[in-house]
N, C-alpha and C positions, 0 to 999 in steps of 0.2 A: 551477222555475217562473220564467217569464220576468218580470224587475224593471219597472214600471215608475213615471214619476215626474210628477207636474202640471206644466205649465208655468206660468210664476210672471205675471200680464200686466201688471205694469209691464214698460216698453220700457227702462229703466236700471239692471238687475237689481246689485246688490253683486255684487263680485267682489275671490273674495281671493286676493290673490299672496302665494305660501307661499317664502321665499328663504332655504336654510337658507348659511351664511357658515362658513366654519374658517380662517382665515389666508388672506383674500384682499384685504390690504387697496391692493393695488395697482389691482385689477380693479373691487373694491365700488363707488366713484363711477361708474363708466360704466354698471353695472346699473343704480344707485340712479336717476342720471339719463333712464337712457333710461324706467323706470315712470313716474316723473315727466313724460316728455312726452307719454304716451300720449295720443291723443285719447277714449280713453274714459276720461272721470274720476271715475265713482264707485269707488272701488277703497278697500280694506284692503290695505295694505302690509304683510306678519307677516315681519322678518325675525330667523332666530335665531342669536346669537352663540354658535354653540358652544364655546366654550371658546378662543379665539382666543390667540396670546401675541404678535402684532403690534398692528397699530394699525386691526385692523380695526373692533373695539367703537367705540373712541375718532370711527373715520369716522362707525361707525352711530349714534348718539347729538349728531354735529352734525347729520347728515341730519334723522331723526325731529324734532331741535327746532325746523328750518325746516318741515316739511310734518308738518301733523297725523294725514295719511293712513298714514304709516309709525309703526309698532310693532317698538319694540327692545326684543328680550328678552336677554339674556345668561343661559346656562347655564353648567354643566363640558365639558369633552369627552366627549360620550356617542357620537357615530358621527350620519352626517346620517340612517338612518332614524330614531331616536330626536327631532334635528331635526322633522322634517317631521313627526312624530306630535303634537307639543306644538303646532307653529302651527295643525294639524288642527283640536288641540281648541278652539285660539281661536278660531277663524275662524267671520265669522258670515255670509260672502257663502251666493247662491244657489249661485255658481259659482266654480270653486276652480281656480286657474292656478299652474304651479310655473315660478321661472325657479334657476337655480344662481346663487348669487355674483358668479360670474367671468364670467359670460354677458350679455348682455342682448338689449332687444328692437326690433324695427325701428318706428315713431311708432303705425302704425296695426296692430299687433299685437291686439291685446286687444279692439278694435272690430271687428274683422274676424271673429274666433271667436266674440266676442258676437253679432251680428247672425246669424250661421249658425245658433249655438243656439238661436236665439228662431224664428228661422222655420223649422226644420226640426224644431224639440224634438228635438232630439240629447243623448241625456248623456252622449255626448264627440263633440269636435270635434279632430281631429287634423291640425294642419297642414304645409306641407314646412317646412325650414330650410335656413341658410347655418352652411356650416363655414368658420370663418375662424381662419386660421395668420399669424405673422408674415409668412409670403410671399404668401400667397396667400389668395383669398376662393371656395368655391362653392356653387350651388345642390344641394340635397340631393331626390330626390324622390320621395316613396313609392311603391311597390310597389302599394301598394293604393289604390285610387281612387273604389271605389263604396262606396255605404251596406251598413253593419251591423247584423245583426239575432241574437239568440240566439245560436247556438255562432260565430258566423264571426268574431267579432271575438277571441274566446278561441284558435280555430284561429288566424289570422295571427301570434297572439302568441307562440306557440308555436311558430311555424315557422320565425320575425324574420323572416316579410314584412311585420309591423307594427313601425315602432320601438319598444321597448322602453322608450322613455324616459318618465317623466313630465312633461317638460317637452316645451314645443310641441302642446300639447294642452289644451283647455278641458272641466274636469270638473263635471257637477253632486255638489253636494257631499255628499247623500246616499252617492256611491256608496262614501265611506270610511269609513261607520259600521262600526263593531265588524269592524273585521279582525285580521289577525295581523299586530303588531308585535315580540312575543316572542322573534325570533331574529332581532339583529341580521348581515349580511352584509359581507362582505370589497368584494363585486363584485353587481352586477343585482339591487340595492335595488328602482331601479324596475321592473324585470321581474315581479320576483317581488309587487309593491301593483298591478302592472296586470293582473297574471294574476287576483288577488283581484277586483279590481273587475269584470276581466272572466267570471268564473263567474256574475256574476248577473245578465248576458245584456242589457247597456244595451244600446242604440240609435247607431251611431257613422255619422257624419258626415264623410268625408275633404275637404281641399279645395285646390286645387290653388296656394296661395298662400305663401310662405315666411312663417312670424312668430315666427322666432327665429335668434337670431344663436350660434350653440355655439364658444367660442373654444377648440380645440386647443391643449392648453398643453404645456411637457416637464413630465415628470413626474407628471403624471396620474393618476391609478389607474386608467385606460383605457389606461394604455399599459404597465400592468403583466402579468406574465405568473402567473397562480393555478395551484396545485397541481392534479393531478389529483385530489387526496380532496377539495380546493374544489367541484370539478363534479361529482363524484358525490354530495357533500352537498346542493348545490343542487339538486342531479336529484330525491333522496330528499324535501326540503322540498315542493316543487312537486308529485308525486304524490301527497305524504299530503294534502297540500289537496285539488287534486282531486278524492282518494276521497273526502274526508270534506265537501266542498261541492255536489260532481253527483251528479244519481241515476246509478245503477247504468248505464244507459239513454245519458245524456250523455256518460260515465266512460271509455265503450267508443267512444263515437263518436269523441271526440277523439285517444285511443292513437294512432293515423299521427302525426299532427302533432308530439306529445310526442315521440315516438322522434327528431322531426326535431330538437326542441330539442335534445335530447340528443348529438345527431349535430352540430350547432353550434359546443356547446360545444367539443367534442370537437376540432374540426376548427381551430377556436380555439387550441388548447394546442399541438397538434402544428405551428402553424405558427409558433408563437411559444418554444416551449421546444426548447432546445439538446438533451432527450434525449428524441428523441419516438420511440421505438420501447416501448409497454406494452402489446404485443398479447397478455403472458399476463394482462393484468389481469381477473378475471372479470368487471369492468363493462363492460370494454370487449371481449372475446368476448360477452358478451349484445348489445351493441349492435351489433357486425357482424351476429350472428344476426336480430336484430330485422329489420336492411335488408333481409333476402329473402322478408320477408313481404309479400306480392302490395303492398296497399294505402300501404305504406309504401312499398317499389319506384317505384309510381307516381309520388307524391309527389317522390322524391328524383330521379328521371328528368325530373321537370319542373323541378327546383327550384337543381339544381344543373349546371354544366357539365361537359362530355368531360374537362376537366382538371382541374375538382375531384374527377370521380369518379376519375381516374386516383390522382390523390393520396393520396384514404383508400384506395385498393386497394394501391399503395405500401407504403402505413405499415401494414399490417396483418401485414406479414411484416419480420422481424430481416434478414435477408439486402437487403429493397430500401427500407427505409427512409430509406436516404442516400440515395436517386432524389427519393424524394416530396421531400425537405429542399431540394434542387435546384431541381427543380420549383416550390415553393412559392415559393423563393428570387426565381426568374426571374419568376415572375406577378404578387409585390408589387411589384419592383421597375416592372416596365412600369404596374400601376396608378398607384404614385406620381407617376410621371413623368405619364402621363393628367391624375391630379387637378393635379398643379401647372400642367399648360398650360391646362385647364382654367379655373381658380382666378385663373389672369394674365392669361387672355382677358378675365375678370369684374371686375376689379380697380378700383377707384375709381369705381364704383357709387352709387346714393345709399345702402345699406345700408349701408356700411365704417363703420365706428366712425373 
């Protein structure tokens, strides 16, 4: 059954920024500051120190004593979903905004998602962003464009033609009651809280404005490369929910899409791991099989290019594997090269930090 949620009619609704922090104490002030100049100012600041062994506590604890708006918690190191669960529970806005750390947001970020949710009653608002590198700065910009209704927003996320992230998105704070926090992840924390949220069929709102700044850093956990038993576990997690959140009915309808996650990830490891030939893996002969299912066919024929198809056709055999490796080789590198002219075209903007 499709969720839905009152709108609140005060025009200044709370809103709480969820920041969870682990050893950023370099990046922290430019976050802290940029909340701080937000032009929408009723805000709860929840940031949590998880367990930090820099000097990140030490930043967060001058901040909060200058602005009453910020909450510093310090924990142990538990992992940032365990984070974001705890600011969850404090948090007393109507509306709930995540930023990371290390990131921050551009002035009129927060005012800009607010004002959308109020007049559209959206319970989420999802906006573009800028990826910003020591070299380079760019616009990011979604795939999806129109409003959201019942399974569509669940499908996008499933397919990553919605970002995955929970950040650069504006949530009614309803939509995080009683989920599953129980098994913390390696990788696609937020993938896997938006898929939650998205089973119970909000109302999303796309808008075509950047209000958030994602700083690229080395060393990342994004620019790590996960096990294969990683993606088959996550594959496994996201299904058992699924079944055990959608009727039977909904379960079926969404299966294309799933297989495309699946096929994502997948495509993810192979271009990234040094030994991507695992075609006797039986997760991954299900999932070639899965592809020539009519409906799914469809989907991956619109969804994907002549040379990504060419690629998982590649790696699906021992003998042409070193093709696809190639192949993949040559098409990151020409992206790269894209985003950074890109990136330098855009460069000292009024967004740059």
């Amino acid at each position: 059954m499709e969720a839905t949620f009152s709108l609140i009619p005060d025009m200044q609704p709370l809103v709480s920024v969820v920041v969870p922090a682990y050893n950023i104490a370099d990046y922290l002030p430019a976050c802290l500051d940029s909340l701080l100049r937000q032009s929408y100012k009723n805000l709860e600041i929840i940031v949590i120190d998880d367990g930090s062994r820099d000097a990140t506590g030490e930043i967060l604890d001058r901040y909060a004593a200058r602005d009453p708006r910020i909450r510093a918690v310090h924990q142990p190191n538990s992992g940032v979903m365990t984070a974001r669960k705890k600011a969850l529970e404090l948090a007393s806005g109507t509306y709930v905004c995540f930023v990371d750390g290390d990131d921050y947001l551009p002035d009129q970020a927060i005012e800009t998602l607010c004002r959308t949710a109020i007049s559209t009653q959206a319970d989420i608002v999802c906006g573009d962003y800028y990826r910003v590198t020591a070299d380079y700065c760019v616009e990011v910009h979604s795939r999806q464009t129109q409003p959201e209704r019942g399974l569509e927003f669940l499908k996008g996320l499933l397919a990553l033609h919605t970002d995955g992230f929970l950040w650069g998105k504006l949530y009614r704070r309803p939509l995080f009651d009683q989920l599953d926090y129980s098994r913390p992840l390696q990788y696609a924390e937020d993938l896997y809280i938006n898929v939650q949220a998205a089973c119970r069929q909000p109302a999303v709102v796309h808008i075509p404005q950047c209000v958030y700044c994602y700083v690229r850093r080395a060393g990342s956990l994004s620019s790590h490369t996960m096990s294969i038993d990683f993606h088959i576990r996550f594959a496994e997690q996201v299904n058992h929910y699924l079944q055990d959140h959608l009727s039977a009915e909904a379960y079926s309808e969404v299966q294309p899409w799933f297989v495309l996650m699946k096929l994502y990830f997948y495509n993810m490891y192979v271009g990234k791991s040094s030994h991507t030939w695992i075609g006797d893996n039986p997760y991954v002969q299900q999932l070639y099989a899965e592809l020539s299912e009519p409906a799914v066919q469809r989907l991956y024929r619109a969804g994907y290019t002549a040379s990504q198809r060419a690629i998982l056709n590649l790696n699906r055999h021992r003998g042409t594997v070193w093709m696809g490796k190639v192949l993949t080789t040559v098409l990151r590198i020409r992206q790269s090269i894209l985003k950074r002219i890109k990136g330098l075209s855009q460069k000292g903007k009024k967004y740059a930090a």
